[in-house]
C-alpha positions, -999 to +999 in steps of 0.1 A: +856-207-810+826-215-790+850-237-760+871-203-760+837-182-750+824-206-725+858-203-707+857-169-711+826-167-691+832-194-663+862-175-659+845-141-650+818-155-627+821-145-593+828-173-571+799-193-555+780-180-590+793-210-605+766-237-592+742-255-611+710-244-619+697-270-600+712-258-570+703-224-578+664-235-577+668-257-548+680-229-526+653-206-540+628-226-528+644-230-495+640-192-490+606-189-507+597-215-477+616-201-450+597-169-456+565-183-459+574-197-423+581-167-405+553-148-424+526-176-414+525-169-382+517-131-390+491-142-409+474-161-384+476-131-364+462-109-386+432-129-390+425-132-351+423-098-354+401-094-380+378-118-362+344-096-353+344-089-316+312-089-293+298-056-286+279-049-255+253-019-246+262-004-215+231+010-196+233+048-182+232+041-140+204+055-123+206+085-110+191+089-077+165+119-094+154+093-118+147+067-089+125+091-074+106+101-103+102+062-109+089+060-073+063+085-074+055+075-107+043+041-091+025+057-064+003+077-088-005+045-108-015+030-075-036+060-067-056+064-101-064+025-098-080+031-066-094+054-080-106+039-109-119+011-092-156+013-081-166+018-045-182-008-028-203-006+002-194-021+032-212-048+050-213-067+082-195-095+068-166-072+060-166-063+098-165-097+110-138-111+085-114-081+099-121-091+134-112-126+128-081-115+107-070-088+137-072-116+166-064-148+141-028-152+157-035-145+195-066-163+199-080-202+195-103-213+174-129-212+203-126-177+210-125-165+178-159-181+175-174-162+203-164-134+183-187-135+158-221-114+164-252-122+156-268-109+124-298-091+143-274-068+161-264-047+125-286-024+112-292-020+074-258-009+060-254+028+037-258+018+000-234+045-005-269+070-020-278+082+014-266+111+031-256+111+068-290+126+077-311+101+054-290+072+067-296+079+105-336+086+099-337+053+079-318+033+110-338+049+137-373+066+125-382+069+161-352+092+172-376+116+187-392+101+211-363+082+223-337+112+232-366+126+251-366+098+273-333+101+277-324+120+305-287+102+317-254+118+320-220+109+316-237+091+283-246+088+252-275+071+227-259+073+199-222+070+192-207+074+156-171+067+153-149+081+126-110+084+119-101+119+122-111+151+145-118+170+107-135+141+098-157+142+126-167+181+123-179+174+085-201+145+100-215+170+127-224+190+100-241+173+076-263+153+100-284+188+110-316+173+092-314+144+115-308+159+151-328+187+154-329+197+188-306+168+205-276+180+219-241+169+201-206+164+217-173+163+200-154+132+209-121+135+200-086+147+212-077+175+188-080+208+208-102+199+237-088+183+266-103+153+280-109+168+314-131+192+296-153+166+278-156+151+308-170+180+330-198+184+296-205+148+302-211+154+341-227+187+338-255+179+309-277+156+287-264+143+256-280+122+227-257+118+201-214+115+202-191+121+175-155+115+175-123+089+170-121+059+188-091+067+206-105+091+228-140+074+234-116+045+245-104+067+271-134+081+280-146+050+290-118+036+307-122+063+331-156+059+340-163+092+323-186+078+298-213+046+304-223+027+274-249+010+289-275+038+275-259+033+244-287+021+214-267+029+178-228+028+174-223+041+136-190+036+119-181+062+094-171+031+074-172+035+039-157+073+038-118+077+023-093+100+030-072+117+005-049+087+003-083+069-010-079+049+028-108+039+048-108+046+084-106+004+087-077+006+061-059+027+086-035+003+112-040+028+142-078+032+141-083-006+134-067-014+164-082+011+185-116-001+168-115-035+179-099-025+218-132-005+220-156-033+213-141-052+237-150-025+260-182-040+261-196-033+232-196-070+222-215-079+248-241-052+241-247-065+209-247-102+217-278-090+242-294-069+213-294-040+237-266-023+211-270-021+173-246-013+148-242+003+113-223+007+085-224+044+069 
């Protein structure tokens, strides 16, 4: 009975259904591994991706309004830390230690030496508590007598030098204590022509000169003024513009500066005929 149901049911297997279950498992595991092949490499995939990537923070460019605020930014730092810093007086050593620095790469070591001036030739420098006035009695307490023995034309006693022609009229004003009676001449370019400076110089007396060294320069390249009268050349030295500059600090003065005391000026001082000061 049993033989007869066995038959039965080899007999209604489809074909290839017949194998062993041995067979059966060994091709079951075939596929089970040729899935796992092509599925490997999907994983391996998957998990690249997954890796975390590297981020990066991408500055916002400049724009060119930013720049400039950035610029003048800077410039007012600069500005407040000038003007921050305390003022200090200058002094004849100052002088001489921009003279050297000036002619340093056009001159030898000899004639920078005869640069240097003697000690007795500079008067006692501003403090930075006098006024114009105060400073000039302190320098010379005998001004009185000495521009009314001065009767020359075409010069000057004292010469004070400054940067600008504005500048120059504030000085003229505040020195009123001091000059009393002596007659004043603007020595500078703005407005006045040099041919009219030049007939004031011919026509009258005057003690004291105020003006940029650019046009005294000219003045006495042309014969139009003689410094050998001259007693007191005053630099407006410690004064600063706006831009917190000195009239040294400016490139165009300094040079003009030092071109006049090569005018003979140096030599006046090295003779003591010539003092100088520092206001």
């Amino acid at each position: 009975m049993a033989d007869d149901l066995g038959d039965e049911w080899w007999e209604n297997q489809p074909a290839g259904a017949a194998s062993s279950p041995e067979a059966s498992d060994g091709e079951g595991r075939g596929d089970t591994e040729m899935m796992q092949q092509e599925t490997a490499p999907v994983l391996a995939l998957s998990k690249k991706t997954k890796q975390p990537k590297e981020c990066f923070l991408v500055q916002p460019k400049e724009t060119k309004e930013n720049a400039t605020k950035t610029r003048k930014r800077r410039k007012k730092k600069i500005t407040d830390v000038l003007a921050k810093s305390e003022p200090k007086p200058g002094t004849p050593e100052d002088l001489q230690k921009l003279m050297k620095d000036y002619y340093s790469s056009n001159r030898s070591v000899i004639e920078l030496e005869e640069l240097n001036l003697p000690d007795s030739c500079f008067l006692k420098a501003n403090d930075l508590t006098h006024s114009l006035s105060s400073y000039l009695k302190e320098i010379c307490p005998k001004w009185v007598k000495l521009r009314k023995n001065h009767n020359e034309k075409k010069s000057v006693l004292m010469l004070i030098i400054c940067s600008s022609a504005l500048r120059a009229l504030e000085l003229i004003r505040s020195m009123t204590a001091f000059r009393g009676d002596s007659k004043v001449m603007k020595l500078f370019a703005k407005h006045i022509k040099v041919q009219e400076q030049v007939k004031l110089l011919e026509k009258r007396v005057v003690h004291l000169g105020v003006g940029t060294p650019g046009r005294i320069k000219e003045l006495i390249k042309q014969g139009d003024l003689n410094l050998n009268p001259l007693k007191f050349l005053v630099f407006d030295w410690n004064w600063r513009d706006q831009k917190l500059r000195r009239m040294m600090d400016i490139p165009e003065i300094r040079k003009e500066v030092f071109e006049l005391l090569e005018m003979g000026v140096l030599s006046l001082c090295k003779s003591e005929s010539l003092k100088l000061g520092l206001f």
